[in-house]
NUPA-442320 format. One record per residue (C-alpha): x, y, z; residue in one letter. Coordinates in steps of 0.05 Angstrom, whole numbers, m for minus. Layout:
REM NUPA-442320
- X|Y|Z|A
...
This chain:
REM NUPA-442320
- 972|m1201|2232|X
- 1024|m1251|2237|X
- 1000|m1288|2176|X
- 1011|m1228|2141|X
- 1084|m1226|2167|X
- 1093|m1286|2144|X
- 1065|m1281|2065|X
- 1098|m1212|2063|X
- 1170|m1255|2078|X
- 1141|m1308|2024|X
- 1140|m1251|1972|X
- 1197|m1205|1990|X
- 1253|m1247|2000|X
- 1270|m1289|1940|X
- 1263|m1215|1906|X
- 1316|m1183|1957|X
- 1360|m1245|1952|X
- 1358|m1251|1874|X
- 1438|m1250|1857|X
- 1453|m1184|1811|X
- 1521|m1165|1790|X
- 1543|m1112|1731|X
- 1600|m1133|1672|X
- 1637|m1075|1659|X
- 1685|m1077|1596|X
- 1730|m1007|1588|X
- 1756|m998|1514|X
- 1793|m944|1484|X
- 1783|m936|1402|X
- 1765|m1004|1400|X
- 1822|m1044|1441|X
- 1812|m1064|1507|X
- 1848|m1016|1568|X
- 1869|m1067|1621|X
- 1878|m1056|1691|X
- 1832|m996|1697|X
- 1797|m980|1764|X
- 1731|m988|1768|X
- 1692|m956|1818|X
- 1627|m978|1838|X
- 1571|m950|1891|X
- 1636|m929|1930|X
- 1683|m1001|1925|X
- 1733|m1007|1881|X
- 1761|m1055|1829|X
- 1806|m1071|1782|X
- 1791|m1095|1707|X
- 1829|m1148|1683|X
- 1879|m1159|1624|X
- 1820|m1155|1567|X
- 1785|m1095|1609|X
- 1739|m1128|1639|X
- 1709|m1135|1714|X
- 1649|m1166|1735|X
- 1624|m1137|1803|X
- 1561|m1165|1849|X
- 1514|m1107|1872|X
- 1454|m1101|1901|X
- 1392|m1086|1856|X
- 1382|m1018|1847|X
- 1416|m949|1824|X
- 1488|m962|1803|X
- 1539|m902|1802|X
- 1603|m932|1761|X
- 1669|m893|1757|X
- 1726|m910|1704|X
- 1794|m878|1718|X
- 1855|m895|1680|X
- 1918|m862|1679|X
- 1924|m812|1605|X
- 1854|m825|1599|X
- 1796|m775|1614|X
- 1761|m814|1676|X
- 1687|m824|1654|X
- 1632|m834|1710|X
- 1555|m864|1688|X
- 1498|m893|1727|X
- 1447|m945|1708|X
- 1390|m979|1750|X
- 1401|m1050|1756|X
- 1345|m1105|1762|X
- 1361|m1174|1777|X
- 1404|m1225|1741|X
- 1474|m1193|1702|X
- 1467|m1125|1663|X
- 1533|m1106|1618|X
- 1556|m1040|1603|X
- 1602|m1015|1551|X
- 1655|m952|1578|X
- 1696|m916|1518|X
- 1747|m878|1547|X
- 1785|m830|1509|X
- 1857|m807|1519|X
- 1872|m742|1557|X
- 1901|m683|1515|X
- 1974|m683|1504|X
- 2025|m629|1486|X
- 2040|m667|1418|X
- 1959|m675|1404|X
- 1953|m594|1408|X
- 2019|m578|1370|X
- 1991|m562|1295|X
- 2050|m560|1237|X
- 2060|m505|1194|X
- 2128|m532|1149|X
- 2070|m580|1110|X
- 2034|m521|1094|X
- 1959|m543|1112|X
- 1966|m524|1189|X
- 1943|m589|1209|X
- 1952|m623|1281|X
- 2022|m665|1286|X
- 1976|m732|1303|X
- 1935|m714|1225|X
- 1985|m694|1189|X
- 1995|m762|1134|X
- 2060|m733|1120|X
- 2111|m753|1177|X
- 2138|m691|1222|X
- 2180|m688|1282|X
- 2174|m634|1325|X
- 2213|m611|1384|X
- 2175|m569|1429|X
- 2195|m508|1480|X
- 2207|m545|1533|X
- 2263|m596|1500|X
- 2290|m532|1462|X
- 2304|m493|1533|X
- 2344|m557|1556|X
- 2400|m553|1497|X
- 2392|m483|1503|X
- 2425|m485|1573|X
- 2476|m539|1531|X
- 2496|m488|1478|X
- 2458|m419|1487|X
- 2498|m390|1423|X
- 2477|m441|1371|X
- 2428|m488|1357|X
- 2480|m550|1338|X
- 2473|m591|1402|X
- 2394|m589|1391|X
- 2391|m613|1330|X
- 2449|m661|1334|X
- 2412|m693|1391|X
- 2350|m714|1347|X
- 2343|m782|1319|X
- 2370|m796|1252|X
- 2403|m724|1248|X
- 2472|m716|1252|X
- 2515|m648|1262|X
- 2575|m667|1220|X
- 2633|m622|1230|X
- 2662|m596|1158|X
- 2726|m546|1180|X
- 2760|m561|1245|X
- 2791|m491|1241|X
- 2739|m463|1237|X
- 2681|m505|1268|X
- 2636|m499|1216|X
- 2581|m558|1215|X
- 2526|m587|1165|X
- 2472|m637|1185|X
- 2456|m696|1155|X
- 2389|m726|1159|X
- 2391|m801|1154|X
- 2457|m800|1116|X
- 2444|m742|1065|X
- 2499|m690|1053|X
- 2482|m627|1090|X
- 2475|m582|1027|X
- 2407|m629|1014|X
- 2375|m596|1082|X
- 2337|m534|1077|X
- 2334|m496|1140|X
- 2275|m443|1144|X
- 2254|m392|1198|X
- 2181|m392|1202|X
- 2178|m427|1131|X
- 2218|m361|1106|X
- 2292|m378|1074|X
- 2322|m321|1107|X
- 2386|m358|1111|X
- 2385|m364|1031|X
- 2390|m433|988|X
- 2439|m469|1034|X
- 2452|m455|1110|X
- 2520|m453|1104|X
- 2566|m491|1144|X
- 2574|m438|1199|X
- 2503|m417|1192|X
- 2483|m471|1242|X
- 2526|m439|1289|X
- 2501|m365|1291|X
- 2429|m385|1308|X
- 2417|m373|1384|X
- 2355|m417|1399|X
- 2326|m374|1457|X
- 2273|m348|1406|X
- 2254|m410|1385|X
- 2175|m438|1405|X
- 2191|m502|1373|X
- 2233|m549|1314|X
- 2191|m583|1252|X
- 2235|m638|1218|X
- 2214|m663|1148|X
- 2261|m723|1139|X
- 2272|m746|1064|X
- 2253|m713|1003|X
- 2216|m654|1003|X
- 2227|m614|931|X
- 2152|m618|918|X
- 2137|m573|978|X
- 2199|m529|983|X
- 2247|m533|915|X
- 2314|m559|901|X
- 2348|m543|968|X
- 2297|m591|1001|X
- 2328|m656|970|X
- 2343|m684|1039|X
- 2297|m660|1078|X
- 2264|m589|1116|X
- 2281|m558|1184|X
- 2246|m513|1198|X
- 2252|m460|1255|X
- 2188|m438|1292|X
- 2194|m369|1323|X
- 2162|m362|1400|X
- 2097|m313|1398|X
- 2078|m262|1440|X
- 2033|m270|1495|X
- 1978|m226|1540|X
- 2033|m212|1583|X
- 2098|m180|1569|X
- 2166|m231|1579|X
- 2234|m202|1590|X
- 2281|m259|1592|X
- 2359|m252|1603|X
- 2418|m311|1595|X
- 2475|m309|1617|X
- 2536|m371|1601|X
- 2606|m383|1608|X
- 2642|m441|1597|X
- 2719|m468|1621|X
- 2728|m473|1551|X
- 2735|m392|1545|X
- 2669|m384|1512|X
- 2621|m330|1543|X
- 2546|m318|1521|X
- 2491|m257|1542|X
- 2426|m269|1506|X
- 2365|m232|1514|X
- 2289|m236|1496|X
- 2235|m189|1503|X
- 2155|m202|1477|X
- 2096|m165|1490|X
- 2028|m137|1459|X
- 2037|m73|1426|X
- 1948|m72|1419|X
- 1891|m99|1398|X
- 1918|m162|1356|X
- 1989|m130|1351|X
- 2041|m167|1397|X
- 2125|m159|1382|X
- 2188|m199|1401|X
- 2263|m174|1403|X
- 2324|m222|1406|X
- 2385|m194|1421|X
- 2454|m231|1437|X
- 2532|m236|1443|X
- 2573|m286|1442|X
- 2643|m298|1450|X
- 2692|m354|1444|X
- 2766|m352|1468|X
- 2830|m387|1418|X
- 2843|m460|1452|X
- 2895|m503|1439|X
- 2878|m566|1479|X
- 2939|m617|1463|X
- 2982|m565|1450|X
- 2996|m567|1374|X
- 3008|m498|1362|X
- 2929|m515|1326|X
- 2862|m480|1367|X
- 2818|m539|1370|X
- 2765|m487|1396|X
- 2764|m432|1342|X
- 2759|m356|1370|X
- 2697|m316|1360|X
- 2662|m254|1378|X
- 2590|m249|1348|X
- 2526|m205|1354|X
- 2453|m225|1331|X
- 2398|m175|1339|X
- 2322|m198|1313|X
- 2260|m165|1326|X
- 2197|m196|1304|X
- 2123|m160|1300|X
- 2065|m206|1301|X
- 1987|m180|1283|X
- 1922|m222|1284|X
- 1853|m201|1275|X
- 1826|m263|1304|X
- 1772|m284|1237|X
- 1840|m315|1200|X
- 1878|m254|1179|X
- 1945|m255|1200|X
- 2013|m219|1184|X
- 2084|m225|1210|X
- 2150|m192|1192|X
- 2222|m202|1222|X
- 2283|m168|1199|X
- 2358|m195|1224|X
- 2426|m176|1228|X
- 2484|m227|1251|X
- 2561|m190|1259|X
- 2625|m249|1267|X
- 2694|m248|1264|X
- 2722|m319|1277|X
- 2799|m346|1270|X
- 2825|m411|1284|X
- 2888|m453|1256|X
- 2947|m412|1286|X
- 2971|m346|1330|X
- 2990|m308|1272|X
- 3052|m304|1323|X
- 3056|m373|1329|X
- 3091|m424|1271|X
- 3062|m488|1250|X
- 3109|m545|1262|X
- 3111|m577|1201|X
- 3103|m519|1163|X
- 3153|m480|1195|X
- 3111|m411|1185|X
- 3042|m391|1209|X
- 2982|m412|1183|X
- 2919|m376|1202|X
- 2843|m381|1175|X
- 2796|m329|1185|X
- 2724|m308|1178|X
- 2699|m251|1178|X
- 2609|m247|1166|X
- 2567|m203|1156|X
- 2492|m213|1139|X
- 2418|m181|1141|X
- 2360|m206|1113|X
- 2275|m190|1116|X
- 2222|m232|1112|X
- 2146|m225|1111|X
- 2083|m274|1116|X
- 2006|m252|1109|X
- 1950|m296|1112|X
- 1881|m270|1090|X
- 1815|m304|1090|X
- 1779|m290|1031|X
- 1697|m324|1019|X
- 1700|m355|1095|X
- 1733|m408|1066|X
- 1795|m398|1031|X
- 1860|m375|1052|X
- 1908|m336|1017|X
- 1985|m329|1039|X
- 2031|m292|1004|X
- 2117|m299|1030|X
- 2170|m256|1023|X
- 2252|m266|1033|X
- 2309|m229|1026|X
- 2382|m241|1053|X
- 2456|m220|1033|X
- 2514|m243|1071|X
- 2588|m218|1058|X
- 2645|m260|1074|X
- 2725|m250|1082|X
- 2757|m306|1089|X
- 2832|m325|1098|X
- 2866|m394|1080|X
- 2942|m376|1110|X
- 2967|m338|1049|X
- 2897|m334|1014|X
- 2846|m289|1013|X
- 2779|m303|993|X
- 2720|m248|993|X
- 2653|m263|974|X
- 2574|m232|964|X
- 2515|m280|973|X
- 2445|m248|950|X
- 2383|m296|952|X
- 2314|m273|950|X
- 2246|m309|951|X
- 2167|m299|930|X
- 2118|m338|940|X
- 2040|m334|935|X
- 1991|m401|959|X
- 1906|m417|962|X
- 1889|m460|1005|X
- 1823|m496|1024|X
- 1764|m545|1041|X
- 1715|m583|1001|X
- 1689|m647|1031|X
- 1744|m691|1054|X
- 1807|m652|1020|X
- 1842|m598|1041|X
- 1882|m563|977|X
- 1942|m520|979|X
- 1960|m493|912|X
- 2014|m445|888|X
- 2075|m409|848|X
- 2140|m391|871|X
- 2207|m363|857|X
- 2277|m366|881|X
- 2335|m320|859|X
- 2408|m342|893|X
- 2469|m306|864|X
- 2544|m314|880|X
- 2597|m267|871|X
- 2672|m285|892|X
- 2704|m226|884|X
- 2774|m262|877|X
- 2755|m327|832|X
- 2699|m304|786|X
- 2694|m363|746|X
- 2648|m398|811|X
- 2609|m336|811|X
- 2535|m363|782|X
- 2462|m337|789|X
- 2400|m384|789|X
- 2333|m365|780|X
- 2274|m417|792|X
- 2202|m408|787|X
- 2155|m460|816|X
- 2079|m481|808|X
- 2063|m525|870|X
- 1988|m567|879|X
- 1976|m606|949|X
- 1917|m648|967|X
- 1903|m679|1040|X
- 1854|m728|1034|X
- 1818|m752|1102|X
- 1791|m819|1072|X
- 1766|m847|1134|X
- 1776|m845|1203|X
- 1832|m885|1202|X
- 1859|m873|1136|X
- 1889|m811|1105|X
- 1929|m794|1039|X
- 1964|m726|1022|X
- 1992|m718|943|X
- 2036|m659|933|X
- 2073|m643|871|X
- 2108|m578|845|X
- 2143|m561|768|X
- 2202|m517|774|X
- 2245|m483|713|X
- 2323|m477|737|X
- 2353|m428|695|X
- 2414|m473|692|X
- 2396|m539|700|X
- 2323|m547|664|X
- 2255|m563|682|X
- 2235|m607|744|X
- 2183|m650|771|X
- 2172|m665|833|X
- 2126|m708|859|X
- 2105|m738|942|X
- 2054|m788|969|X
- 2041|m798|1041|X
- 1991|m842|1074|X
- 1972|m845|1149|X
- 1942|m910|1176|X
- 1907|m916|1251|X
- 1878|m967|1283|X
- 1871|m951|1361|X
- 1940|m949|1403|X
- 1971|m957|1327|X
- 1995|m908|1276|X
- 2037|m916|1211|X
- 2062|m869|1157|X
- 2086|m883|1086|X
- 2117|m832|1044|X
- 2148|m831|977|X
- 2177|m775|940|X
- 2233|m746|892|X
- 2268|m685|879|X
- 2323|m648|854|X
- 2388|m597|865|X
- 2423|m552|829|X
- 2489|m558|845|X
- 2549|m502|851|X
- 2621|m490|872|X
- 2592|m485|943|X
- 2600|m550|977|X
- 2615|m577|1053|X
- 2693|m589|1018|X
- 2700|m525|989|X
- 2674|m484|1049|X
- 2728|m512|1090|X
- 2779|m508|1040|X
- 2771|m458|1000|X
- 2757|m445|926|X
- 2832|m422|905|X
- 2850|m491|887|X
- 2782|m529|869|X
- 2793|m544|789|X
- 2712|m562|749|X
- 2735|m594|684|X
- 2665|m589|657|X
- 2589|m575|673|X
- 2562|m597|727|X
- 2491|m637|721|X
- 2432|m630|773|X
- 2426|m680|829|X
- 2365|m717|830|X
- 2341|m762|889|X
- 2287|m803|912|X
- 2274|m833|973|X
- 2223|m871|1015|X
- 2202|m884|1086|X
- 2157|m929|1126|X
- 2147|m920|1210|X
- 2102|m959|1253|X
- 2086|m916|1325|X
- 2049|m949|1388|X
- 2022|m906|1445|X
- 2009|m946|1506|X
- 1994|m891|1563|X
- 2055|m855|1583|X
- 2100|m900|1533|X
- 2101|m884|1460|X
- 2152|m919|1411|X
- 2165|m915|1338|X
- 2202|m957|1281|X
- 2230|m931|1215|X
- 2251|m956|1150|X
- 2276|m916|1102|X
- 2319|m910|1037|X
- 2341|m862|986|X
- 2385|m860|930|X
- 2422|m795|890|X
- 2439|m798|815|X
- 2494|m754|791|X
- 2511|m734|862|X
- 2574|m676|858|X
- 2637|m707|890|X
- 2705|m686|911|X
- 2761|m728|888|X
- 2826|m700|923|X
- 2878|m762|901|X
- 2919|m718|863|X
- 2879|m652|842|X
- 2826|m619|887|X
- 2763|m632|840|X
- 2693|m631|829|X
- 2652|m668|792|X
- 2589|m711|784|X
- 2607|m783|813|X
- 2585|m839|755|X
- 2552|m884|810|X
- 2484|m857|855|X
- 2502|m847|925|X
- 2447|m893|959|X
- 2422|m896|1040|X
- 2385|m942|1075|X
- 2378|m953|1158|X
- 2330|m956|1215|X
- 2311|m911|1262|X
- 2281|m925|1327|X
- 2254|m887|1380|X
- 2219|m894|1452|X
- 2196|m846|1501|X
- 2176|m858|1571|X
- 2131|m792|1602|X
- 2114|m806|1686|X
- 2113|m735|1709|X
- 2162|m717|1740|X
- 2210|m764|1696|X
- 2211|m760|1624|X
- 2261|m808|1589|X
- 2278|m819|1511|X
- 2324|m875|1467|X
- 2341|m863|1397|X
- 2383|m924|1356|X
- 2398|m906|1285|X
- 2424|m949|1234|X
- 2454|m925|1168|X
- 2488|m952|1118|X
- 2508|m904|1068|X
- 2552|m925|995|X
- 2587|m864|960|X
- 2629|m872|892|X
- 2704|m855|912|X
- 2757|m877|866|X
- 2721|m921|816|X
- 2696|m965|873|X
- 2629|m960|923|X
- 2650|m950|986|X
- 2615|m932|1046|X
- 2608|m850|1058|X
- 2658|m822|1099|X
- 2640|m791|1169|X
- 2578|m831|1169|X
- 2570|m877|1225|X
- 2529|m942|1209|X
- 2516|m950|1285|X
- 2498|m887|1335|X
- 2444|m886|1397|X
- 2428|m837|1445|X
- 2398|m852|1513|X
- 2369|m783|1559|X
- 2335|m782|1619|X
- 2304|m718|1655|X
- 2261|m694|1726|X
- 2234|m642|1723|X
- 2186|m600|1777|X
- 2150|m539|1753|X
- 2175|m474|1793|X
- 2238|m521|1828|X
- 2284|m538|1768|X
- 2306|m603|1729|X
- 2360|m653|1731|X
- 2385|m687|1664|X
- 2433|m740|1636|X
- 2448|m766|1569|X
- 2485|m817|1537|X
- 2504|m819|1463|X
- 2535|m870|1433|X
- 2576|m860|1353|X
- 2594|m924|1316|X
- 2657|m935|1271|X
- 2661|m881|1214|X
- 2704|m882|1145|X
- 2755|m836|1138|X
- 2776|m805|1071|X
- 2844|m782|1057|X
- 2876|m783|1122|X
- 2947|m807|1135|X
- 2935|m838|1206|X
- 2875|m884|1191|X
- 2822|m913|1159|X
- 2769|m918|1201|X
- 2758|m881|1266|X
- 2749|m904|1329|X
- 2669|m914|1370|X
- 2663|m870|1431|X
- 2607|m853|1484|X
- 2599|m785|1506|X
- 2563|m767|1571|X
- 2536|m698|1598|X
- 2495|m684|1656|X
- 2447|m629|1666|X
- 2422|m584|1731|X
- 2378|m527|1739|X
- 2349|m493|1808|X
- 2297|m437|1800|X
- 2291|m389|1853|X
- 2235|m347|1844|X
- 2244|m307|1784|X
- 2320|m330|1776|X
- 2345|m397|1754|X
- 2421|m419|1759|X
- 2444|m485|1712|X
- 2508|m516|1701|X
- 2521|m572|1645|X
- 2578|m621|1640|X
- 2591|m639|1564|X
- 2624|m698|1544|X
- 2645|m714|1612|X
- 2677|m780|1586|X
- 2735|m733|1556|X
- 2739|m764|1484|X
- 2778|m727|1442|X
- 2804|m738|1367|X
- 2870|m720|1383|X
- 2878|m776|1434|X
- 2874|m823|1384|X
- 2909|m787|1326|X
- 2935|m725|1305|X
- 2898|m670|1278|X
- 2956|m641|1236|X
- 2973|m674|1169|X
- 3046|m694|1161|X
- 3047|m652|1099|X
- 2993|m602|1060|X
- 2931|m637|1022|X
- 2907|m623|948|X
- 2862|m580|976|X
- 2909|m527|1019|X
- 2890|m559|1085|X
- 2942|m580|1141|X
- 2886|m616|1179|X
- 2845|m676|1169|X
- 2778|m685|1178|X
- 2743|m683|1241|X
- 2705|m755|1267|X
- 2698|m740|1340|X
- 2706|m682|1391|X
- 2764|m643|1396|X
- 2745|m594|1460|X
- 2743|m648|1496|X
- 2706|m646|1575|X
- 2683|m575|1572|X
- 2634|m548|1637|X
- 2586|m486|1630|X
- 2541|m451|1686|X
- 2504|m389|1687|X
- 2440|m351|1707|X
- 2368|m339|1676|X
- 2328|m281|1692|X
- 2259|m270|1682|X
- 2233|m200|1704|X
């Protein structure tokens, strides 16, 4: 027996004691994941800087466990013999809220991370923080976003365009749903009769995008993404006022009316009181009282049939410059400016699938708005009718997904006191679109679309995007052109008025083109992009107001060029986000190129939020504008940089939250620096000059939200 023992120990041990260990290498698309843990039979490790960790175990059955942070943890098992056995663990990234969103202003409904055409999105939950900023308007949201600037156009008024990466504001077209219900052009008070409570979330084309969406899309697409109704009915109620005087009540209701049916109702008022900060005898905070009502109704039969409709109404009256008590100093008599809106408009979308594999859409818009305005002694009253069709096929074969189409836009002014501006354009559109998934890591989309202005001619307009991927990796290139038909209606003549504007001759359609490149890395919870991009306008419509207020086509292309850059750091409960833009923009003014005025070549933006679900979130944000040129004004020829700085609370309590917001906390204010008033009246019939910085100043606004 004991020599049995013994022979048993002969045979057994150099098996138990032969060393074993397992190499485990975690990848992700290809690229290494470093520092994941790795768990093994129970023990844990930690792979090193290429992903890998080699780990002695006994021989045997091996339970391994990969967890990384934004990845989907991944657990295998293997039975391990003697000597080293290597093993192979692809881990793939955990779902985001940006790898769900799908994009409708492209028109193929594709997920944001597919789409070879760039889009920026700004989701719900960004879009209820500037809505506790500015619950009336949707300025401060958009103003916020990188490479998009809220310029102000009237400081009587406060009327605003944006500018996307230096374009004028009249080259952005702003839809609602990817209907024009607010006609060709926003107009420059447009932006500001927009509550965003509504809103499910923003889609920003930037550059040109005529072959999708026409002539008004020479600069770029915004648009506005309606909030759906749920299983549940939601009654929402804000209410805001500010120590500026301004006072806001804004209410939402959604709910399912039946089977595939659902509705949504927006309803709001919102007033602003006369402020004269530096007391000038000038309101630097225009007066206001407004009303928006919207409902919305929603139907879906779940095998691709879907139809929506929305109908709106927006009442204003709004009056800045003067008291019509009160005299303007150098004038010596009052001067007030008034605006009085009103406007409806109706819009319609249905979406059938026809064979199982096509889809047919068919759009419908109509708007009017009706405006009274007052210049001191003038009086200017106007009708705006637009009114859009459109009809689109779209879908599959192989690799491509097709979109093709026709279209047509009617716009028609009518001043009733100065009908030689009064014009109507017609412009029927075919429009082709091809997405092309080449490979997994490659993609192309070609879009093109042939439109026939009544008054300008026939238009081509083609786009090319491409999207490249290569694991953490992304990049988009996109080349396009387009056009616009210009009128009497620019950011100039809103704020001044058409009483004095002189055309000497006919005007010729703007055409653009413009390019862009971006490079995006998404490491985890960190995600940064870099973009180039350039465009340039022939014939671009210019104001010369040396010694006639004039329009005209400029003899020199207005060109852009910059950088953007963005980063975001998400580390629940922090979220925090840095923008730098760089543009440097060259107008014709006065037979020389000069840079564009009110365009800063510098401007950054730095915000930081917590947030805890159910508790509430605290915010701050930094924003930094560069030097700007400034065009006929008497005090100066550039402005001044400043740094604004607002800060951001909100503390839910059940069903109630209560939020308070400090804007521009640093105080900057134009009129610090300079006056707003002009020593004497311009060309144009204003007494003020243009507006390059805030001038509210510090201005602090609380208030409550109800859900119930």
């Amino acid at each position: 027996m004991p020599l049995v023992v013994c022979l048993l120990a002969v045979v057994v041990t150099p098996v138990m004691a032969q060393p074993a260990s397992v190499r485990v290498e975690v990848r992700s698309g290809g690229v290494p994941v470093p520092d994941a843990e790795i768990v093994v039979n129970g023990a844990t490790h930690t792979a090193d800087t290429q992903g890998i960790a080699i780990v002695p175990v006994p021989a045997g059955a091996v339970e391994i466990t990969v967890v990384k942070e934004g990845f989907v943890p991944v657990t295998t098992s293997l039975h391990l013999g003697g000597g080293q056995q290597e093993i192979v663990v692809d881990l793939v990234r955990h779902p985001t809220v940006e790898e769900a969103i799908t994009v409708s202003a492209t028109r193929t409904d594709k997920r944001l991370d597919d789409q070879p055409m760039r889009v920026e999105v700004l989701g719900r939950e960004e879009i209820e923080e500037k809505m506790l900023m500015t619950p009336g308007d949707i300025v401060m949201m958009l103003n916020e976003m990188g490479g998009m600037r809220v310029q102000a156009t009237s400081p009587s008024l406060g009327a605003a365009s944006v500018r996307i990466q230096g374009m004028r504001g009249r080259y952005t077209r702003f839809l609602s749903d990817g209907l024009p219900l607010f006609g060709e052009q926003v107009g420059a008070l447009g932006l500001l009769q927009i509550p965003p409570m509504d809103l499910g979330q923003v889609e920003v084309i930037k550059g040109v995008a005529s072959s999708l969406y026409g002539a008004g899309a020479m600069g770029g697409v915004v648009n506005l993404v309606s909030r759906r109704p749920g299983t549940e009915p939601v009654r929402e109620l804000l209410v805001n006022r500010s120590t500026r005087g301004g006072t806001d009540a804004v209410g939402f209701y959604a709910a399912p009316i039946s089977s595939g049916w659902g509705m949504t109702v927006l309803g709001g008022g919102h007033w602003q009181d006369r402020v004269d900060v530096n007391d000038d005898a000038w309101s630097d905070l225009p007066g206001y009282s407004r009303g928006v009502f919207r409902p919305r109704i929603f139907w879906d039969n779940g095998n691709g049939s879907t139809f929506f409709a929305t109908a709106g109404a927006t009442v204003e009256d709004r009056q800045g410059g003067t008291s019509p008590d009160v005299a303007l100093p150098v004038a010596g008599v009052p001067y007030v400016e008034a605006l009085e809106t009103r406007r409806i408009d109706a819009g319609a979308v249905a979406q059938r699938l026809v064979g199982g594999s096509y889809v047919v859409t068919a759009r419908l818009a109509v708007a009017q708005q009706r405006h009274e305005h007052q210049f001191g002694e003038v009086l200017e009253r106007d009708r705006h009718n637009t009114a859009f069709g459109e009809v689109a096929l779209r879908g599959t074969a192989a690799r491509h997904t097709w979109v093709a189409g026709a279209a047509v836009e009617y716009d028609a002014y009518r001043p009733r006191d100065l009908d030689q501006f009064a014009y109507t354009f017609t412009v029927p559109g075919l429009f082709v679109q091809d997405d092309i998934e080449i490979s997994r890591w490659m993609s192309l989309s070609a879009s093109g679309r042939l439109d026939r202005h009544s008054e300008y001619g026939t238009f081509f307009s083609p786009r090319l995007a491409a999207l490249l991927r290569s694991g953490p990796w992304s990049s988009r290139l996109s080349v396009g052109t387009g056009f616009f038909g210009p009128s009497a209606l620019t950011e100039e003549t809103e704020a001044a008025g058409l009483s004095r504007l002189i055309i000497r001759g006919p005007l010729r359609a703007e055409k653009g083109r413009s390019a862009s490149l971006d490079l995006t890395r998404t490491d985890g919870p960190l995600s940064y992009t870099l973009t180039l991009f350039a465009s340039r306008v022939l014939n671009p419509v210019d104001v010369e107001r040396s010694d006639a207020f004039v329009l005209t086509n400029a003899p020199e292309p207005t060109t852009n060029a910059g950088v953007e850059v963005l980063g975001t750091l998400r580390r629940e409960p922090f979220a925090v986000t840095g923008t730098y833009t760089y543009v440097h923009s060259r107008d014709f003014d006065q037979n020389a190129t000069v840079d564009a005025s009110l365009t800063p070549r510098h401007s950054a933006g730095l915000v930081g939020m917590w947030e805890r679900e159910d508790v509430g979130r605290v915010g701050v944000e930094l924003y930094y504008t560069g030097v700007q040129r400034l065009e006929d004004n008497p005090y100066a020829r550039e402005s001044e940089p400043y740094v604004i700085i607002g800060l951001l609370g909100e503390r839910q309590f059940g069903r109630l939250r209560l939020f308070i917001n400090g804007e521009n906390l640093t105080g900057v204010r134009q009129t610090r620096w300079q006056p707003l008033i002009r020593p004497d009246r311009a060309v144009d019939g204003r007494w003020t000059v243009d507006a390059w910085a805030p001038l509210e100043g510090r201005n602090i606004n609380g208030g409550v939200r109800v859900r119930f």
